[in-house]
Each structure stands twice: as C-alpha cells, then as structure tokens.
C-alpha positions as a Markdown table, in Angstrom:
| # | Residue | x | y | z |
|---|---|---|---|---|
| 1 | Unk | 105.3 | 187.1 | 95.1 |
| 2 | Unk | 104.3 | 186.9 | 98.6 |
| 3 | Unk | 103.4 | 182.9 | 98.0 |
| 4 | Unk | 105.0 | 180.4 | 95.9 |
| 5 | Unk | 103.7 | 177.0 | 96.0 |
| 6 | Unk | 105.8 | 173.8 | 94.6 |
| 7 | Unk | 103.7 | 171.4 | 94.2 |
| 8 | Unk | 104.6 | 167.4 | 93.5 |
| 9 | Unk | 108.1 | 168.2 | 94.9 |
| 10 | Unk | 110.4 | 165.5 | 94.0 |
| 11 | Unk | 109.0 | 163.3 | 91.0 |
| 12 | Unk | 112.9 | 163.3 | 89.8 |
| 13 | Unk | 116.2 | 163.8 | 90.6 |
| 14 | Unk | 117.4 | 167.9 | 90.2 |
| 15 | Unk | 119.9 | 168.4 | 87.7 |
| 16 | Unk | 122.6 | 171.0 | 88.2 |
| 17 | Unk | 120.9 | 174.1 | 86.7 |
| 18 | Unk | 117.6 | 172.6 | 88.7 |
| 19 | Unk | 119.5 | 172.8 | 91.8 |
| 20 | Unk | 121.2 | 176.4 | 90.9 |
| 21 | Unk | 117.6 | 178.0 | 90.2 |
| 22 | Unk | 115.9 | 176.0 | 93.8 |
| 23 | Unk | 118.6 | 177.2 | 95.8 |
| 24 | Unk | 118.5 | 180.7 | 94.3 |
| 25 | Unk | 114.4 | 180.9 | 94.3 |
| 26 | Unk | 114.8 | 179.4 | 98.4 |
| 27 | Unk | 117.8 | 182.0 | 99.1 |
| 28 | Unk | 115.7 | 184.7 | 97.9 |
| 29 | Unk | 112.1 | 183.9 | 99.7 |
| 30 | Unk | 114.0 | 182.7 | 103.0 |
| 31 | Unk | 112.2 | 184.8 | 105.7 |
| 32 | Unk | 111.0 | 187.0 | 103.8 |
| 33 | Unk | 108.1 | 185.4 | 101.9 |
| 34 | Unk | 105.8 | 182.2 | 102.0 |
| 35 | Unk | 106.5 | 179.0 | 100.2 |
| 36 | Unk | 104.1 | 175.9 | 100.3 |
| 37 | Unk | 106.2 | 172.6 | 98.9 |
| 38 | Unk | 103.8 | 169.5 | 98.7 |
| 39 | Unk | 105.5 | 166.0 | 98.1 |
| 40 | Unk | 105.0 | 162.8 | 98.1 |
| 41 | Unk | 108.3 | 161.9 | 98.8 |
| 42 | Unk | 109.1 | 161.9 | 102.5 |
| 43 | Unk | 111.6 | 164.7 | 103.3 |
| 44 | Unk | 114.6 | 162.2 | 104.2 |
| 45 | Unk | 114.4 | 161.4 | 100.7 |
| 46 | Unk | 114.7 | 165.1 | 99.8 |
| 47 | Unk | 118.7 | 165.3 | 99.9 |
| 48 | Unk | 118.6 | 162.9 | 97.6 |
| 49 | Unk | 116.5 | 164.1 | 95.1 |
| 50 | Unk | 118.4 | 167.8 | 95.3 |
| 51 | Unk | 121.5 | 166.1 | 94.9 |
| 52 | Unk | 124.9 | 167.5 | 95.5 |
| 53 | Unk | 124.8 | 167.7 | 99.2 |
| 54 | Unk | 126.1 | 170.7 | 100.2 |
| 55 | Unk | 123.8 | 172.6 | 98.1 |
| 56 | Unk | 120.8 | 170.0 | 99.0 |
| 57 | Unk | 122.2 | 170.9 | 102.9 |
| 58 | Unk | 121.8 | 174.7 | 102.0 |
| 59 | Unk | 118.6 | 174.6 | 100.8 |
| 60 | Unk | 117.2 | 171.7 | 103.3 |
| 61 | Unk | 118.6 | 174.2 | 106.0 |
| 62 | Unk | 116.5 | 177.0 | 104.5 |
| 63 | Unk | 112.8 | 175.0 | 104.4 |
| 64 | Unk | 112.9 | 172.7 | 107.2 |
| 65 | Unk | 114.1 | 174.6 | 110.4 |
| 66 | Unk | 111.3 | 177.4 | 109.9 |
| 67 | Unk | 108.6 | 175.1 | 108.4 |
| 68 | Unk | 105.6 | 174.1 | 109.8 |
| 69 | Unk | 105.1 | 170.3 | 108.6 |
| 70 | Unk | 101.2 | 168.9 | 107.9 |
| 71 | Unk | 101.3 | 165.3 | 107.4 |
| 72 | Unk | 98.4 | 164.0 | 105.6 |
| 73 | Unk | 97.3 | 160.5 | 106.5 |
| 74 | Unk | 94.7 | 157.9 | 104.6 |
| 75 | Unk | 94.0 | 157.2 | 101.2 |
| 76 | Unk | 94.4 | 159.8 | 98.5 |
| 77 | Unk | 91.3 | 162.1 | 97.5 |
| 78 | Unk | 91.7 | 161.0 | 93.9 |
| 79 | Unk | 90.9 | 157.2 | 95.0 |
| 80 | Unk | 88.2 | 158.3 | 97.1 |
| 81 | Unk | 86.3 | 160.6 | 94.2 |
| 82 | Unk | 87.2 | 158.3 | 91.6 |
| 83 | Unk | 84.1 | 158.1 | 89.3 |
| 84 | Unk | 83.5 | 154.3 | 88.2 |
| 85 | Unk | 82.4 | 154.2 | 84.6 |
C-alpha cells in the first residue's frame, strides 16, 4: 500500500506481539512508502506506550527523524459539531 494511516495511535500500552508486528509494518514502509499516525498522546509519551525500549527506540527512530509533524490546536471538532438534543 503506498499509504497506511494509524489512526488513534496510543489508546494502550503495546504488548509484545503488538510491538513485533509495529516494528515490522515501520521496517517495511521506512522510506519507501507513506504512513500517517494520528494521536492524541503527545509523542514523548510514545516510548512508553511501545514499550520495551530498544524496540520503541527502533521504531521511534524510523517515524520521527523523516516526519513532518502537524500539531492541531483548539477544541476538538466533535465538541464543536456536537448536535444538542
């Protein structure tokens, strides 16, 4: 696939076969193909989350140092079009 996106990144802790199939799926697209990861969780809090931190390094190494960050600001979209009944 020439995009993968991953969307609400980080709701809980990886376990190890998470971990084994993220770093995999990151190894594999690394340069090569497009990968949008949305969180809510701010990416300090990542290596954390990944767990094991040689692995978490590996694959933090991978996204961050080629990505291009967009930081969203203000109240969420859902509380803004939320329909009172």
């Amino acid at each position: 696939m020439d995009l993968l996106i991953l969307d609400d990144f980080g709701l809980q802790k990886l376990d190890n076969l998470e971990r084994e199939i993220l770093m995999d799926i990151i190894e594999d697209r690394h340069d090569r193909h497009s990968t949008i990861i949305a969180s809510q969780i701010p990416i300090s809090k990542w290596s954390d989350i990944i767990g094991e931190s040689t692995i978490a390094d590996a694959i933090l190494d991978r996204i961050v140092h080629s990505a291009h960050r967009i930081d969203l600001q203000g109240d969420s979209q859902r509380k803004k079009n939320k329909v009172k009944l």
